[in-house]
Phi, psi and omega in degrees: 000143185250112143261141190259196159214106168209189175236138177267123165295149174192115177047063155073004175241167129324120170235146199253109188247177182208109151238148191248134169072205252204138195270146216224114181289139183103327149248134192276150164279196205235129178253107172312146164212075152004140148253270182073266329325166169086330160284214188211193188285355225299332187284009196255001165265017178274349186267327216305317180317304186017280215293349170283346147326329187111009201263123184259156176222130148276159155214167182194165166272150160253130180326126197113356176193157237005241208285347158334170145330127154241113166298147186253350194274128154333295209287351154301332178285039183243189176291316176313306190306295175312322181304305175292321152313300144337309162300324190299325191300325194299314182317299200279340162240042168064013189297038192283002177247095199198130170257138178241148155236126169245128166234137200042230193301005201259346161304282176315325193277302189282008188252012186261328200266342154283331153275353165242351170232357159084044202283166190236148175093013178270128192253320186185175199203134163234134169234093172276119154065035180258094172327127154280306171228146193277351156314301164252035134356258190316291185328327164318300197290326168344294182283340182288323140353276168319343179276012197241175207283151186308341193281288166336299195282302188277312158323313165285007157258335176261351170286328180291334191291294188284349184069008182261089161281010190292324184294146186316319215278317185313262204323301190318281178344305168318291190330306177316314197270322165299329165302331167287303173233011144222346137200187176289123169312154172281159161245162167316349181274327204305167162287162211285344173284347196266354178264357180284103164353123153300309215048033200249049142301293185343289183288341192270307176300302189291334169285320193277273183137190186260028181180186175268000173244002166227063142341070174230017171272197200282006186253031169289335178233050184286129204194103191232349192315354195252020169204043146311318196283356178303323218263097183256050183238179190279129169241134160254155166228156190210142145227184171243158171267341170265047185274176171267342172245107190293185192264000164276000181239001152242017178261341199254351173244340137349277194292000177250036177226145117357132130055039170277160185257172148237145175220133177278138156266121163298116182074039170239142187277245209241332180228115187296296204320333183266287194270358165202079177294299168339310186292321172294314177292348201275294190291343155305298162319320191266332205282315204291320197262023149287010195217003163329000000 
């Protein structure tokens, strides 16, 4: 199968893009979208068989993570920034036909970028494991919180308290609680993209913040639900029933989209693609080529 690799100049810095296999008249290709802020493109090669379908997939890094560009200026590091990148990549690689997956922030990244710029040419939008709004973000993880062992639930209140995320008992806690509704640290067993360095901690913190319940970087007051109804291209949302995007922050972004589908993955955490990988490529394939 042929993958290509190269870089898009973009504001004196690179984004690192990969496509796998070969564009099919009649199929549009599939635009990968990271999440994070701060992961990379590296779990979306657990998808690269796809592509014998005849499907072509793009991925890229967004500037500030994996093989991209990491600007050390803060101030790059907003919504706007990601947004823009996006437009640049589809221009440059001709993307005027295209179906997108965004996942967890990349999901957010494609509802930021569909309520405000009215883009042409979109064939269809999978919006996986994704907040309309981190308000109730946070309130989510909150209560997801409360399922973890009492030891936990104090550490992590108290790590909240003090603003020190630092302590042994905090991070242990933490871990647990990503291991419960988003994926596993790898192990040496793990597939070999998921033991691969992001390099996004940069990009993570200043957007993001130092976890998935304290939302305090610069995408903390992101809110687009009331203008979800903008959005007239075919949309599905996926989740997991253990996601860190519970099924009530996709039902709220469900219920706010003009005639969007939803598909819960059952036992699946924050990457459906990972824990009910079959399943996921099965609802993809009907999703993408019902919308051909």
């Amino acid at each position: 199968m042929k993958i290509e690799e190269g870089y898009m100049p973009f504001r004196g810095y690179k984004t690192y893009y990969r496509i796998v296999g070969e564009r099919t008249p009649g199929k549009a290709p599939l635009l990968l979208i990271h999440g994070g802020p701060g992961s990379s493109h590296n779990y979306f090669e657990l998808l690269d068989d796809y592509a014998e379908t005849g499907r072509q997939l793009i991925m890229y890094d967004q500037v500030g993570c994996g093989k991209s560009s990491l600007p050390e200026d803060a101030s790059v590091y907003v919504r706007e920034t990601w947004r823009e990148e996006l437009v640049a990549l589809r221009e440059y690689l001709h993307l005027d036909e295209v179906h997108m997956l965004g996942q967890s922030w990349g999901g957010m990244l494609e509802m930021y970028y569909l309520t405000t710029l009215d883009p042409k040419g979109i064939k269809s939008v999978m919006i996986d494991g994704s907040p309309s709004s981190i308000k109730l973000w946070i309130a989510e993880q909150h209560r997801l919180i409360q399922y973890l062992s009492y030891e936990d639930r104090e550490a992590i209140a108290e790590a909240e308290r003090t603003g020190d995320f630092s302590g042994p008992k905090y991070l242990a806690a933490n871990d647990r609680y990503m291991e419960r509704y988003c994926w596993d640290d790898p192990t040496p067993d793990s597939p070999e993209p998921l033991r691969r360095p992001t390099n996004g901690k940069r990009a993570s913190l200043i957007a993001e913040g130092p976890n998935e319940f304290t939302e305090n970087g610069t995408i903390s007051d992101f809110e687009v639900t009331d203008d979800l109804h903008k959005i007239h291209v075919p949309v599905l949302v996926t989740n997991g029933t253990d996601d860190l995007c519970t099924p009530l922050i996709a039902k709220t972004v469900y219920d706010h989209i003009p005639g969007a589908k939803w598909h819960l993955f059952a036992n699946s955490r924050h990457l459906a693609l990972l824990d009910q990988h079959d399943e996921f490529i099965s609802v993809l394939d009907q999703w993408l080529n019902a919308n051909d």
